[in-house]
N, C-alpha and C positions, 0 to 999 in steps of 0.2 A: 654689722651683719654681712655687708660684700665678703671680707676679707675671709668672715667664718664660712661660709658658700665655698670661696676658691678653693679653699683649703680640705672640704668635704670629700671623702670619696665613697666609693660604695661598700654595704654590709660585705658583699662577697670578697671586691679586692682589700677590704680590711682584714679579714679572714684567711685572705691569702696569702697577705705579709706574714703572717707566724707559722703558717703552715710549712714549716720546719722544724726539723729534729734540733738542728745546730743555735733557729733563731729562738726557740723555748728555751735552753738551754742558756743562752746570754743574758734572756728576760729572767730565767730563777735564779742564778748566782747574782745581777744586780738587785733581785728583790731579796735573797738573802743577805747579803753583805752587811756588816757591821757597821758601815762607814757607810751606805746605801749608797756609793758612788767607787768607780774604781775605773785605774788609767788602762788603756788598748793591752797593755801587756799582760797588766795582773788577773783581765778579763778572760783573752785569749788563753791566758797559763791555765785557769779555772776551770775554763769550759772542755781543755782538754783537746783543743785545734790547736797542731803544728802548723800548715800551712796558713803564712797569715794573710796572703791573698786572699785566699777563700773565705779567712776569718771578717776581714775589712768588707767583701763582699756582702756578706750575708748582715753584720753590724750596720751596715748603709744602707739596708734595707727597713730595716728597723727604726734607724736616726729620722729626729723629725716628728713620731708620730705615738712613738711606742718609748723610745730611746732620746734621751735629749743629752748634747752634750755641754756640758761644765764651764763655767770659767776659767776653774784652772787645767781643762784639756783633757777632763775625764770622759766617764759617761755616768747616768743616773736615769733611773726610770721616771715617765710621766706617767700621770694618773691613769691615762689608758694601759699602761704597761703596768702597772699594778694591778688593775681591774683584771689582766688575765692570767698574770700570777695568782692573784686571788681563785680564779676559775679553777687553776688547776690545782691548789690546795683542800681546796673544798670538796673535791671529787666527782661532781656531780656529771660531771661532764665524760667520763674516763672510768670511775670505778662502778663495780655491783656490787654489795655490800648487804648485810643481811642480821636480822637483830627478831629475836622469839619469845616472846613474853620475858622481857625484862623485868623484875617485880617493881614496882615502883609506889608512893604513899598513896594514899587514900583505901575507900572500899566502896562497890558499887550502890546505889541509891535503892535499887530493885532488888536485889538478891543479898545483897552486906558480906558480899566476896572477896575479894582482893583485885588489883587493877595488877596491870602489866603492860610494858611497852614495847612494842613492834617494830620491826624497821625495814621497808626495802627500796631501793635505790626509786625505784618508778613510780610507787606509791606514795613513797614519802615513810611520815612516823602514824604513829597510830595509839593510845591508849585507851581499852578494853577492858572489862571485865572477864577474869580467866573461866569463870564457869556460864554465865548465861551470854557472856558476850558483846553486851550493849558498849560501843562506843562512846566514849565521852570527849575523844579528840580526836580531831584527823588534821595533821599540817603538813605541808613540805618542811624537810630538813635534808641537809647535806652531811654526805658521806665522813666528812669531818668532823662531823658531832660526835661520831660516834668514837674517836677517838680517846684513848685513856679515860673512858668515860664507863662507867656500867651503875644498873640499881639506879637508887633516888639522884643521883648527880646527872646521870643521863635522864633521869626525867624533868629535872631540874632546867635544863638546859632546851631541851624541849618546848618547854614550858615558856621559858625566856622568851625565846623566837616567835611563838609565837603571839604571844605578850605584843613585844616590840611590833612583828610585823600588823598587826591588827591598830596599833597605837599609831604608826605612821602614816597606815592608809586613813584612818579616822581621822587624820589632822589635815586630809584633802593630799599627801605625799604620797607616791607609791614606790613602795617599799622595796622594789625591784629597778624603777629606772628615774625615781623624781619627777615623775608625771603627775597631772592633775586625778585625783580620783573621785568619781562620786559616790553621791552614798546613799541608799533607799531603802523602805521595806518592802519584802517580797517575800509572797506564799507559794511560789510555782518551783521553789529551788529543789533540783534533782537528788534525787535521797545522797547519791554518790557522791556531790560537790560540796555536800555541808560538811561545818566543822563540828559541830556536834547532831545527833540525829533525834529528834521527835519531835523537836519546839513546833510550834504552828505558825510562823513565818521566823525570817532569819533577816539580818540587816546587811544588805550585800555590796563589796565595797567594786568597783570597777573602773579600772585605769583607761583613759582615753586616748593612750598612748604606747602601751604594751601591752600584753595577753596578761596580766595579772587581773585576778580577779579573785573573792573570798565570799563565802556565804557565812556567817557568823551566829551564832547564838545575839540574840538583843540585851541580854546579862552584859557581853563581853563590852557595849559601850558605858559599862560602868564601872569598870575596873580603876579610872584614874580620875572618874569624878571627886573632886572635893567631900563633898559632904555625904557621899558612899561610904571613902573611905574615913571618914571621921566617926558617922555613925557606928560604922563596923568596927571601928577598934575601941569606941565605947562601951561595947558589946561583947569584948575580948575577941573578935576576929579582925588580923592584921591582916588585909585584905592583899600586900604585898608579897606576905610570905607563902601564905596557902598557895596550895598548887590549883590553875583554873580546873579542875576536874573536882576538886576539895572544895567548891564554892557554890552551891547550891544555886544561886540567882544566875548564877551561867550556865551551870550544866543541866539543870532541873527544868522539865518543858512547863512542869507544872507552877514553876513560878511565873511562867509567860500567860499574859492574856489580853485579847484581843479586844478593846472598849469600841473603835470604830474602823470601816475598812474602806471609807472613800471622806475626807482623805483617813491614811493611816494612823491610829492610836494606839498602841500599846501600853501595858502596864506591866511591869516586872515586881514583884515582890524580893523584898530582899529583909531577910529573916535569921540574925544572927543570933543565936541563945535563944532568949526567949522574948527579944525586941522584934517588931515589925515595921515596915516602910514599905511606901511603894514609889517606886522610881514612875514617870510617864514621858513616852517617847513621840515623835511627831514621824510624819512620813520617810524624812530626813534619816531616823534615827537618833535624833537629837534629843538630850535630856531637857523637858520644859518643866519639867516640877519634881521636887521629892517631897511628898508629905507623908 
């Protein structure tokens, strides 16, 4: 613990290490490289700095923290130098980026329209129904999704994320920095903060360690139950491949309902074909019974 202390410095002077044109530019050519390591020269030639004073200058600033050098005398990135190469691939930091009813599968539950997916840097993604509107997703996603991506793969992809990020915060991970998360149900969640809109309480996940935070449908903590998904593909719904807006016990408020509120019970119905189940949740969010 001492050594990890000394060696700490602060969010701003870490911030202030990269805050260069020259030293972003050392950290993407060693995060692209083929060989993920390369010696002072082949770096310097890359990056496109003649002077190599200034090039050693600016590389020593980096070493140590961002920058680690080799055994055999090179350099290669450490995990923190990846961490910000990553930032800057993903765009979120740097691009505005913008996406308009994408069509994407399914159709909406209220009107039987078609969905489509939205995108804008600050708001994140969004899928909607194109005629009455109703939302059936809201996540953050980064500017890199959108990448060679359009239609159902971009909603595919979507989908994934927030899959994953909802999956890792439920396993007490947060998704965002490896903090502890907790997890509760809650009826006061701001109409703007949920990820899907009408259920009558939502299971909220909160990091005790960074500003992550998610209000959820109570469906979504049964996405990788066992016996969910068992049922449901008994029932010809492969609960994996449907898109969460295609899943009735997540998106549907009307599958949620409230058996007690001190402490909290829930019941979710989950209803595939013409088979019924009812999932039951504890204040937790936890699944304590499927009968």
């Amino acid at each position: 613990m001492s050594d990890r202390e000394r060696s700490d410095i602060s969010p701003e002077d870490a911030f202030g290490l990269v805050g260069h044109g020259l030293r972003i530019a050392i950290l993407r050519e060693l995060g692209g490289a083929d060989e993920r390591r390369l010696s002072f020269s082949t770096l310097r030639e890359r990056v496109g700095e003649r002077d190599s004073g200034k090039f050693n200058y600016h590389l020593s600033k980096l070493e140590g923290r961002f920058v680690a050098k080799t055994d055999s005398g090179g350099y290669a990135l450490t995990y923190p130098g990846y961490r910000v190469v990553d930032a800057v691939h993903d765009g979120a930091f740097h691009q505005q980026a913008g996406v308009d009813r994408e069509p994407v599968s399914g159709s909406c539950l209220d009107c039987g329209a078609d969905l489509a997916f939205s995108y804008e840097t600050i708001a994140g993604g969004r899928v909607a129904c194109v005629d009455c509107e109703h939302r059936y997703l809201r996540h953050p996603f980064d500017p890199g999704g959108l990448v060679d991506r359009e239609g159902a793969e971009l909603g595919r992809a979507f989908d994934r994320v927030a899959r994953a990020n909802w999956r890792q915060a439920g396993a007490d991970v947060c998704p965002v920095c490896s903090g502890r998360v907790d997890a509760w149900v809650r009826a006061d969640a701001p109409e703007k903060a949920v990820a899907v809109r009408g259920h009558p309480t939502t299971v909220g996940f909160d990091c005790g360690q960074c500003n992550y935070h998610a209000n959820v449908p109570p469906g979504a903590v049964l996405l990788d139950h066992p016996e969910v998904q068992g049922f449901c593909a008994d029932n010809g719904v492969d609960v994996r491949a449907r898109r969460l807006w295609e899943l009735p016990f997540v998106v549907d408020p009307d599958a949620v309902s409230v058996r007690q509120d001190d402490p909290w019970e829930l019941a979710v119905t989950v209803a595939p074909g013409d088979a019924e189940r009812v999932a039951v949740l504890d204040e937790t969010g936890t699944v304590t019974a499927f009968d």
